[in-house]
N, C-alpha and C positions, 0 to 999 in steps of 0.2 A: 407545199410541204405536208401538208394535210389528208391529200390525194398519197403521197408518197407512205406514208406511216403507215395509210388505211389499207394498202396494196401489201406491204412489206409483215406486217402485223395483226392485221385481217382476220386469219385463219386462225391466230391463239387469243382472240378478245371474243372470237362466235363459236368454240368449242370448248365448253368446261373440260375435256380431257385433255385435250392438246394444252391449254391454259396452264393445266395441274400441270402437265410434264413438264413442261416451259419453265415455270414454278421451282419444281423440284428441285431442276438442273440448276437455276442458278442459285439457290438454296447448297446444294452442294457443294456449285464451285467455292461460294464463300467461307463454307465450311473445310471444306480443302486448303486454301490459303490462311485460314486461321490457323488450321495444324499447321503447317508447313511454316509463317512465324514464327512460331513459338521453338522450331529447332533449330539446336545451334551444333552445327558439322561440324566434325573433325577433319583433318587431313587426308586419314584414311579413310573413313566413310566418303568424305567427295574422289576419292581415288579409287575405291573399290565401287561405287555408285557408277563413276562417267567407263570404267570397263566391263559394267555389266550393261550399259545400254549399247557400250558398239557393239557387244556379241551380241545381244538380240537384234541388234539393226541386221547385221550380217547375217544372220541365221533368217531374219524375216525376205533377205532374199532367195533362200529356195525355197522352192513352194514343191510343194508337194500333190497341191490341186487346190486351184484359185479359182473362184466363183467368178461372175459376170463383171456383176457390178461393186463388185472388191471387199475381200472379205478372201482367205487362205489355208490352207492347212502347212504346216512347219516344219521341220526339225525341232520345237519349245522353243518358237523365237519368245516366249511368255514367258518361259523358264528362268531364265537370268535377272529379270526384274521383280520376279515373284521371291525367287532366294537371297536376293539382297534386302528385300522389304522386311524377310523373316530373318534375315539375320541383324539385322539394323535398323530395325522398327519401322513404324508405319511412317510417319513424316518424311525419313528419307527416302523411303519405296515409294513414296504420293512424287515427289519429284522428280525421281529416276523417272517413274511410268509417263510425268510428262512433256520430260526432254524427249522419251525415247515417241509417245506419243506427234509431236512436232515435226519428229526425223517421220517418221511415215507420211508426210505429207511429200515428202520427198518423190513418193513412189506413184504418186498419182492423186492429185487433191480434188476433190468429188462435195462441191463446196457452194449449199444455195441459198442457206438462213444461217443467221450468227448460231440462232439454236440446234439445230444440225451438226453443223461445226464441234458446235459442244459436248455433243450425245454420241460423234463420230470418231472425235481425233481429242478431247480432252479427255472427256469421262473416263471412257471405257479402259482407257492406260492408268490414266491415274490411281481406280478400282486396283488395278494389279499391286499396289502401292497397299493396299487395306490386308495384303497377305502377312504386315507387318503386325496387326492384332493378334498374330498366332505366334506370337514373338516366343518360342520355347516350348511350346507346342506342337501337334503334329503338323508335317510340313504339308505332305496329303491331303490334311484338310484345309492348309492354309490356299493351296493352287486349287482346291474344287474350289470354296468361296470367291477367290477371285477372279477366279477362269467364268464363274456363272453371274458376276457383278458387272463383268466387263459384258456379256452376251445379254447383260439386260438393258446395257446402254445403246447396245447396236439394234436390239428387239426393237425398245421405242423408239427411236430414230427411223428403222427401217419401217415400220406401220405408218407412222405421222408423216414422212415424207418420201418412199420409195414405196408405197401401197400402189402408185400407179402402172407398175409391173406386175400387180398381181393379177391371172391368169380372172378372166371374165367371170362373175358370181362367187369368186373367192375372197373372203375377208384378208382385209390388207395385214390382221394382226397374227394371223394365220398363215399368209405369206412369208409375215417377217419370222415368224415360229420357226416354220421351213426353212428358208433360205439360212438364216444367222445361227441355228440351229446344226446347219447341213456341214459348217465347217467349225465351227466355237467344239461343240461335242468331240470332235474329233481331235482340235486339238489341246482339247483340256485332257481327254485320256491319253495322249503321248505324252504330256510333261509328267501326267503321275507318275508311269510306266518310267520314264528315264529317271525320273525323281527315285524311283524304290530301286534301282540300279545299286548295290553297295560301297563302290565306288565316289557314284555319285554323290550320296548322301552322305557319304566320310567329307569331300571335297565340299559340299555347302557347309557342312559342321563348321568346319575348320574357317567361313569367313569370319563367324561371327568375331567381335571384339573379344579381346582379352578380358578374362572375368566373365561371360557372359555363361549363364547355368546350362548343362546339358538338357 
């Protein structure tokens, strides 16, 4: 059992960084399920919630150009999770981000350490959920924050345990810059782009709850 922990757990007890991130994440996630008790749904919010994750599910299946080792550019499959966060606060967006985050594993589950897991398929959704502190606020800046919350969960994920693709003499943090970088960028500036759409941004208006301020 002791041989098994030492294998398994090894690598975040002999690297104060990797320790710290380890750390943080589960820091987070606690902090996460804190928010996330403390709200109490409505009817509509869980009804306007579970139809903003199947259009993103749906929307995350065309790709636009999908990297190697996974990782895509969208249609805003980002977009519908982020405008329900901001129209219905953060707690409910942390949720949405991580139902919708689970349904991706759907698509190919790429899965070596619990912590990985965390930084791959919790985190980085969940983040999209944090677009709800911009609750009435600009919406623009609510998808830059989360779109760059979410690509910092895939950063350290991809350094601490996908570095071993990085190209000979190349820093693995460097790698991950590049790679997570090469498609997150891209598809944070097409959600802004359809976000500023006038349309569009009449039709997010319009979810928020009744009474809620322009």
């Amino acid at each position: 059992m002791r041989e098994y922990f030492s294998m398994f757990f090894g690598k975040f007890t002999e690297d104060p960084v990797v320790t710290g991130i380890a750390l943080t994440g589960i820091i987070l996630l606690a902090a996460i399920l804190f928010i996330i008790s403390r709200q109490k749904m409505s009817t509509r919010t869980l009804a306007v919630g579970a139809i903003s994750v199947a259009i993103a599910y749906v929307l995350s299946f065309i790709t636009l150009y999908k990297m190697p080792y996974g990782g895509s550019v969208t249609p805003a499959s980002m977009l519908p999770i982020i405008a329900f966060a901001w129209a219905f606060g953060a707690p409910a967006g942390i949720v949405a981000g991580i139902a919708y985050g689970l349904l991706q594993m759907t698509q190919g589950l790429y899965f070596m350490h619990p912590v990985q897991f965390l930084f791959d398929y919790i985190l980085p959704f969940a983040m999209l959920g944090f677009a709800g502190f911009f609750k009435g606020k600009s919406l623009l800046l609510a998808i830059l924050v989360a779109g760059l919350l979410r690509f910092l969960c895939h950063f350290l994920a991809g350094a601490v345990f996908w570095g071993m693709y990085a190209a000979e003499g190349q820093s693995p943090w460097m790698y991950s810059l590049i790679y997570n970088g090469s498609y997150m960028l891209p598809e944070i500036i097409v959600c802004m782009v359809i976000a500023a759409i006038p349309a569009m941004r009449k039709f997010i208006l319009e979810l928020r709850p009744e009474g809620a301020k322009a």
